[in-house]
N, CA, C and O atoms as CSV, one atom per row, in Angstrom:
chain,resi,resn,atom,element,x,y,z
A,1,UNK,N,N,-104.561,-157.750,71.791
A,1,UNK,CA,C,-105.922,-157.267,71.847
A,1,UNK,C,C,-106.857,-158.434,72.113
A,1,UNK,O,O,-106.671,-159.470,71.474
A,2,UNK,N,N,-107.835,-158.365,72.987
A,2,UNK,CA,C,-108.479,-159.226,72.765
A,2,UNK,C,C,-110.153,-158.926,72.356
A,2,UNK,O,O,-110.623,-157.791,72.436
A,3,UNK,N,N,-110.757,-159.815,72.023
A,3,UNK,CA,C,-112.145,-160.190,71.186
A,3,UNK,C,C,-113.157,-159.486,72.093
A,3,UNK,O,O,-114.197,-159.139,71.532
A,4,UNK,N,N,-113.051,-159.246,73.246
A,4,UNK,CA,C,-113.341,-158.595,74.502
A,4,UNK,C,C,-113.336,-157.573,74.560
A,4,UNK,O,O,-112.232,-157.098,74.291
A,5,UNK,N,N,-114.385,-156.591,74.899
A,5,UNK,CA,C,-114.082,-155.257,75.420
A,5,UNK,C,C,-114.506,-155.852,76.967
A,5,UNK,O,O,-114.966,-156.956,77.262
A,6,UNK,N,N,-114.017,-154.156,78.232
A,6,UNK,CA,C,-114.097,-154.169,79.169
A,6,UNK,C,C,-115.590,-154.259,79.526
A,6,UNK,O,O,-116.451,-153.635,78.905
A,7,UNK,N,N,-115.942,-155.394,80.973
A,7,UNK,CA,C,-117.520,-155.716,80.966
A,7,UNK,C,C,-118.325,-154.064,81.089
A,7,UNK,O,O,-117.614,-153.060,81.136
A,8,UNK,N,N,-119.532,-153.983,81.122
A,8,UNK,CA,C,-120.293,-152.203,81.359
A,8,UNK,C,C,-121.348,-153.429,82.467
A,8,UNK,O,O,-121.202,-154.562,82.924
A,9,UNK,N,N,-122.240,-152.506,82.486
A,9,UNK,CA,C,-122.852,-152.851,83.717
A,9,UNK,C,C,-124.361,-154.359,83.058
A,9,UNK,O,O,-125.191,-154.951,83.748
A,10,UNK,N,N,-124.147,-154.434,81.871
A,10,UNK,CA,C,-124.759,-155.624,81.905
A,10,UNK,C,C,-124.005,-156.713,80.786
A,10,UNK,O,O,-124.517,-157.284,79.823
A,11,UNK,N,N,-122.970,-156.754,81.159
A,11,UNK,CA,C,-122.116,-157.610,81.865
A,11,UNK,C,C,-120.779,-158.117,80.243
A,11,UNK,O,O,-120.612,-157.049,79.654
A,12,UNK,N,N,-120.333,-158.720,79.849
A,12,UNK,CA,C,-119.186,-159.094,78.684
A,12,UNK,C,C,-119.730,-158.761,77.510
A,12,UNK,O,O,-120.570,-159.567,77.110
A,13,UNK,N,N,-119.490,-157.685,76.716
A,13,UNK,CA,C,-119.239,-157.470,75.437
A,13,UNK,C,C,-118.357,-157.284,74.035
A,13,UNK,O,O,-117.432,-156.472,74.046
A,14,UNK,N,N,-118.579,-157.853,73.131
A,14,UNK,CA,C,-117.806,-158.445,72.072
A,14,UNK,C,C,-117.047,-157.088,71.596
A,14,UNK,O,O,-117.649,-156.027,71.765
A,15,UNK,N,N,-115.753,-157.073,71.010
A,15,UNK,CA,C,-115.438,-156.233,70.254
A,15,UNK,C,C,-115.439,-156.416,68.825
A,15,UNK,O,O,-114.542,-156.739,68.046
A,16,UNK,N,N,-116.801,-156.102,68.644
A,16,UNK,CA,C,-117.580,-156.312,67.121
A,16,UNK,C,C,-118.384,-155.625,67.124
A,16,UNK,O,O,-118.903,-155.167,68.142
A,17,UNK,N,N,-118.882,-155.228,65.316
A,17,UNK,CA,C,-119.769,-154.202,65.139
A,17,UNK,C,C,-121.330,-155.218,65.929
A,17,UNK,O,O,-121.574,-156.401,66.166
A,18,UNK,N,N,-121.943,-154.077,66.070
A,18,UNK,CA,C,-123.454,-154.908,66.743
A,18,UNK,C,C,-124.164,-155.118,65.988
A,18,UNK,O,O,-125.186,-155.669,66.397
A,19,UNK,N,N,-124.092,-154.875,64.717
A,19,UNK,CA,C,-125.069,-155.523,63.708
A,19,UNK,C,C,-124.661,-155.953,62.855
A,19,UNK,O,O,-125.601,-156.381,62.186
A,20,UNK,N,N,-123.260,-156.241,62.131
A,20,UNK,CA,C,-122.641,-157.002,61.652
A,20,UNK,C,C,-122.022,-158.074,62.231
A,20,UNK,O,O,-121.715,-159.183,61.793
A,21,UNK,N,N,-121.866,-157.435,63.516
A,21,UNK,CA,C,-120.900,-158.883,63.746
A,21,UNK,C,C,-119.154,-159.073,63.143
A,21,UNK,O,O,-118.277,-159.925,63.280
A,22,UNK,N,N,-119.246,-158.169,62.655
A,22,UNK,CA,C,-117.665,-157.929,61.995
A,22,UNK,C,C,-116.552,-157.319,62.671
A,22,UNK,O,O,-116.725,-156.111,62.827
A,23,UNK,N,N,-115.274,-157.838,63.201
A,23,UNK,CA,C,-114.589,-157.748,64.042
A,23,UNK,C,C,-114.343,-156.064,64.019
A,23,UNK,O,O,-114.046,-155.620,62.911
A,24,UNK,N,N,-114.401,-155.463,64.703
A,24,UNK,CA,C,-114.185,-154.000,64.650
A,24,UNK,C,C,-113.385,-153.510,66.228
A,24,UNK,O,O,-113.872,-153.466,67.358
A,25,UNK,N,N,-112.234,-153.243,65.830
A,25,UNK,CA,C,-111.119,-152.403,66.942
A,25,UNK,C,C,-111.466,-151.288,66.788
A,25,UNK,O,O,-111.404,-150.616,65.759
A,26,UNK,N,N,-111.871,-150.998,67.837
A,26,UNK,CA,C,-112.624,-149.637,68.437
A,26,UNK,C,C,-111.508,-149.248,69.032
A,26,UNK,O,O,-111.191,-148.114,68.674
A,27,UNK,N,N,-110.654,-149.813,69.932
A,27,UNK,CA,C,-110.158,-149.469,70.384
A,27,UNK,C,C,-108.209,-149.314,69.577
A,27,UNK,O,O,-107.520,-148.505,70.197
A,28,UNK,N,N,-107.476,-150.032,68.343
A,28,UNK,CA,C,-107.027,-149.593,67.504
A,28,UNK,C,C,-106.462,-148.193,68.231
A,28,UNK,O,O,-106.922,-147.439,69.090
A,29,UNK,N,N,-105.466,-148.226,67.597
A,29,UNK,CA,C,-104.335,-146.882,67.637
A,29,UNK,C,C,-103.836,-146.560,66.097
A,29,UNK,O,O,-103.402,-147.530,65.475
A,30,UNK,N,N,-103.856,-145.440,65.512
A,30,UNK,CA,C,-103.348,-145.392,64.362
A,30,UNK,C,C,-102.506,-143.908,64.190
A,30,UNK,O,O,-102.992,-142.837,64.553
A,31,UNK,N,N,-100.984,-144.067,63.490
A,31,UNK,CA,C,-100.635,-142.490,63.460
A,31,UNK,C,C,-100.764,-142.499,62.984
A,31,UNK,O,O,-101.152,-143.552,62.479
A,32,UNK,N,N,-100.628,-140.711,61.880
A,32,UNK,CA,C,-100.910,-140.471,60.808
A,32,UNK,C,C,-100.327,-139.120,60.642
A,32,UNK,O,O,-100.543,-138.127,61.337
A,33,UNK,N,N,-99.617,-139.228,59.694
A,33,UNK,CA,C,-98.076,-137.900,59.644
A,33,UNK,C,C,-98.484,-137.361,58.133
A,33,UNK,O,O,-99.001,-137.927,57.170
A,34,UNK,N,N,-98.070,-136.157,58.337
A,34,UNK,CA,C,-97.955,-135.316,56.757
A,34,UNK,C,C,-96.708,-136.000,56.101
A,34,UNK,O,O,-95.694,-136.167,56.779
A,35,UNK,N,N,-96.768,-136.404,54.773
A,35,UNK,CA,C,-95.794,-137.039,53.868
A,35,UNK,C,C,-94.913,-135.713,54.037
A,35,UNK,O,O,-95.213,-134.524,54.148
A,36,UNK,N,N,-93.642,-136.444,54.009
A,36,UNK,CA,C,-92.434,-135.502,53.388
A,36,UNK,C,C,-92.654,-134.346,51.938
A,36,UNK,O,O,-93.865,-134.277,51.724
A,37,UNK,N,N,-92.084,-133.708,51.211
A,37,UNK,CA,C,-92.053,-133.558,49.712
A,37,UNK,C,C,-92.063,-134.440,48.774
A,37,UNK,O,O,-92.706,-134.577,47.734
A,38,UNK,N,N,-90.950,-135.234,49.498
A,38,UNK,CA,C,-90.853,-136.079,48.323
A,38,UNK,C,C,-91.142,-137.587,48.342
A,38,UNK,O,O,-90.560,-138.408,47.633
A,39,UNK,N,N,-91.940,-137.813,49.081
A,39,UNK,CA,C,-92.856,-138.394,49.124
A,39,UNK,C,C,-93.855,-138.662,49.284
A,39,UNK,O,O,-94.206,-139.678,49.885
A,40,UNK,N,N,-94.956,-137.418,48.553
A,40,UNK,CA,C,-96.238,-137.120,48.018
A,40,UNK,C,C,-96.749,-138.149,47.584
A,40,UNK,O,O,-97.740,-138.624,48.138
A,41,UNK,N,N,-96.004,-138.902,46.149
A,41,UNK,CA,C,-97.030,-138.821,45.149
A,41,UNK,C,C,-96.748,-140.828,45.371
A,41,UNK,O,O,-97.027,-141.617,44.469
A,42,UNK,N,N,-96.237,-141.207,46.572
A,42,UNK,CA,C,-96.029,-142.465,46.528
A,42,UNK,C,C,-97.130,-142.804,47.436
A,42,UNK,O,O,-97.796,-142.098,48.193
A,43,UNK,N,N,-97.167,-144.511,47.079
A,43,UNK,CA,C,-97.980,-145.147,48.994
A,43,UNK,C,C,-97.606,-146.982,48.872
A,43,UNK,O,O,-97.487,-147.725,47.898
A,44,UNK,N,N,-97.499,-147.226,50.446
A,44,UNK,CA,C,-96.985,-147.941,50.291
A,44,UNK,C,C,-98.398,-149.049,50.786
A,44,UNK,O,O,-99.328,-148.495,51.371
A,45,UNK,N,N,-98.487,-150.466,50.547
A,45,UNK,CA,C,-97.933,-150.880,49.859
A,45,UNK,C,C,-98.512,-150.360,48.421
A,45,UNK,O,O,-99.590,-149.776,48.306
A,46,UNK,N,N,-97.569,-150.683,47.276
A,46,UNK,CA,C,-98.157,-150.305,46.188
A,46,UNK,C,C,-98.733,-151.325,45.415
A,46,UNK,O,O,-98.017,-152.051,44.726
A,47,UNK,N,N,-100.063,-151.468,45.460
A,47,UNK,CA,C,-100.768,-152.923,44.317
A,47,UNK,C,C,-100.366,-152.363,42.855
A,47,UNK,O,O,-99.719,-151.369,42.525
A,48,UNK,N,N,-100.917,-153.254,42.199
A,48,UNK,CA,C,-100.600,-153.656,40.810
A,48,UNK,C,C,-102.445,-153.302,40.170
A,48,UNK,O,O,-103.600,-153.473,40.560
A,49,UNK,N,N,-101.887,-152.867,39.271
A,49,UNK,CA,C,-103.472,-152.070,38.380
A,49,UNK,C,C,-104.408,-153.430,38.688
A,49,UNK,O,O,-104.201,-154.632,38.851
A,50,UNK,N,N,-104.978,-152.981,38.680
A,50,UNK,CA,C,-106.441,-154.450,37.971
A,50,UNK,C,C,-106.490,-154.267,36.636
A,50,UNK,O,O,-106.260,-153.165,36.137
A,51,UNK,N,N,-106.848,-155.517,35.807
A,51,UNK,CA,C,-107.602,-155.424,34.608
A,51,UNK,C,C,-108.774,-155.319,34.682
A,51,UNK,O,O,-109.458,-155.739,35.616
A,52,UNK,N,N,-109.295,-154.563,33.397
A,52,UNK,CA,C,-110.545,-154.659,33.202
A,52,UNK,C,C,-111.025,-155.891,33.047
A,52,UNK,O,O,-110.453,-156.882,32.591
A,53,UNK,N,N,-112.437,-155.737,33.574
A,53,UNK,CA,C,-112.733,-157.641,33.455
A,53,UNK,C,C,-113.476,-157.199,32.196
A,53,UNK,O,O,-113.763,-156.026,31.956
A,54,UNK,N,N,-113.829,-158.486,31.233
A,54,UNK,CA,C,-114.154,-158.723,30.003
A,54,UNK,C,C,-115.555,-158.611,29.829
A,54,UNK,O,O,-116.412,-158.861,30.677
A,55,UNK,N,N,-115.754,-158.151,28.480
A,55,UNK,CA,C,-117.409,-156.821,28.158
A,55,UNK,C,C,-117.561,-156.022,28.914
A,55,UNK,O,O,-118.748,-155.830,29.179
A,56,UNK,N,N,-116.634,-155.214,29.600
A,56,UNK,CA,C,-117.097,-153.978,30.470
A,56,UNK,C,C,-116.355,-152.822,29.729
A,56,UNK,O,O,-115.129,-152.712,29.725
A,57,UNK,N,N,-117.266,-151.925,29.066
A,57,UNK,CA,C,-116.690,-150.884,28.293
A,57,UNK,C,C,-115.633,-150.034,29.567
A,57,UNK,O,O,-115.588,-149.982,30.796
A,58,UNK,N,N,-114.659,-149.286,28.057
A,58,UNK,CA,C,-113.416,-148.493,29.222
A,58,UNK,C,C,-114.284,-147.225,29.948
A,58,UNK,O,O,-115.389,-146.801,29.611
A,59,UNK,N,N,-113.801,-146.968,30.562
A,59,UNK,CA,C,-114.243,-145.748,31.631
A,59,UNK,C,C,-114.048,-144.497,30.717
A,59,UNK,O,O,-113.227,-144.457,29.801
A,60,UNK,N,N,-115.024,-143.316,31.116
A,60,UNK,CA,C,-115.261,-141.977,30.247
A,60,UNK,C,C,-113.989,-141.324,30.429
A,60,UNK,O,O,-113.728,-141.360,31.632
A,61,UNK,N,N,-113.139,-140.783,29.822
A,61,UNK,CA,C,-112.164,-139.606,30.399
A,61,UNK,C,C,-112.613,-138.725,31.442
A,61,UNK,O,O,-111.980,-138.506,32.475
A,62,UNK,N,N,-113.807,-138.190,31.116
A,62,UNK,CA,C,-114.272,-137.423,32.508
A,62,UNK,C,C,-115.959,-138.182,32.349
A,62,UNK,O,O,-116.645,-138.434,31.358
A,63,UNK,N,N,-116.220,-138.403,34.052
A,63,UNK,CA,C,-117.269,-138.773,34.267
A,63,UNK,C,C,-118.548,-137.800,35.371
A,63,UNK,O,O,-118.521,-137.454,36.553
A,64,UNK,N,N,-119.335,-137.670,34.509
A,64,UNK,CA,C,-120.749,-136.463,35.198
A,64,UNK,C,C,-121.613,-137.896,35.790
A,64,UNK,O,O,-121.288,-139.052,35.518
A,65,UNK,N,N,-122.538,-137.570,36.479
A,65,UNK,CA,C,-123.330,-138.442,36.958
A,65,UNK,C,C,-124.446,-137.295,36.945
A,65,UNK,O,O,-124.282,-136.225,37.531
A,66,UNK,N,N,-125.830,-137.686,36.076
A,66,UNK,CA,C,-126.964,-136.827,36.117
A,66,UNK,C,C,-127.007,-135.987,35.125
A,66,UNK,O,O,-127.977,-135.238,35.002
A,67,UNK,N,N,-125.617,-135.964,33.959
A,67,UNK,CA,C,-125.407,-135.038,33.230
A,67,UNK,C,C,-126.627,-134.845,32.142
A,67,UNK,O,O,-127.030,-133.789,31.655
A,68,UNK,N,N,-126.957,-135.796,31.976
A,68,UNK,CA,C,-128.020,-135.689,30.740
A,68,UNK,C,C,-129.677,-134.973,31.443
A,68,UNK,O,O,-130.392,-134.113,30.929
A,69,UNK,N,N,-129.874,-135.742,32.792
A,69,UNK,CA,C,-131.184,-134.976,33.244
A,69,UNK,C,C,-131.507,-133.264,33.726
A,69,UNK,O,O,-132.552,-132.632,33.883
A,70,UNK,N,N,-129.767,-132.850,33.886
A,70,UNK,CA,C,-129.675,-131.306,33.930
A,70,UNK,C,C,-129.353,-130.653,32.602
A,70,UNK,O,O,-129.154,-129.449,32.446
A,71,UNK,N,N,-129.328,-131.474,31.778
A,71,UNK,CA,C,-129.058,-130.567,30.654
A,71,UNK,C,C,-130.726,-130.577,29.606
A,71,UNK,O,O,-130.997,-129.882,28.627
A,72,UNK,N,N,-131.379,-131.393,30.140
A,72,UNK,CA,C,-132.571,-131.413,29.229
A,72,UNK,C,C,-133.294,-130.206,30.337
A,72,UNK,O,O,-134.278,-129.696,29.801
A,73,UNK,N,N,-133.067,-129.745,31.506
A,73,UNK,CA,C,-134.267,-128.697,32.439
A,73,UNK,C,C,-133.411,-127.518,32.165
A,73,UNK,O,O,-133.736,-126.408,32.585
């Protein structure tokens, strides 16, 4: 691939976002298949949990966003 897209009529352009500047393949090919059965519930590669980073309370079991301002109207 190169850094290059094909020239347009005013004249060599980058294959990068235009306002970032961040390398972006537009042009990229990607497949994308229905998992088998039994291999639903996997993905590869598989990372490793993160820790929580330190003084950051644990996460709610279930989380609402707004819950308190719809329950006071």
């Amino acid at each position: 691939m190169s850094v290059f897209l094909p020239p347009d009529e005013s004249g060599q352009r980058l294959n990068a976002d235009p306002l970032t500047g961040q390398a972006a393949w537009y042009d990229a090919r990607v497949r994308i298949e229905k998992a088998a059965a039994d291999e639903a519930a996997e993905t590869v590669p598989r990372p490793a949990l993160l820790r929580q980073p330190k003084g950051m309370k644990p996460a709610p079991d279930i989380l609402r966003y707004n819950a308190s301002k719809s329950a006071s109207t």
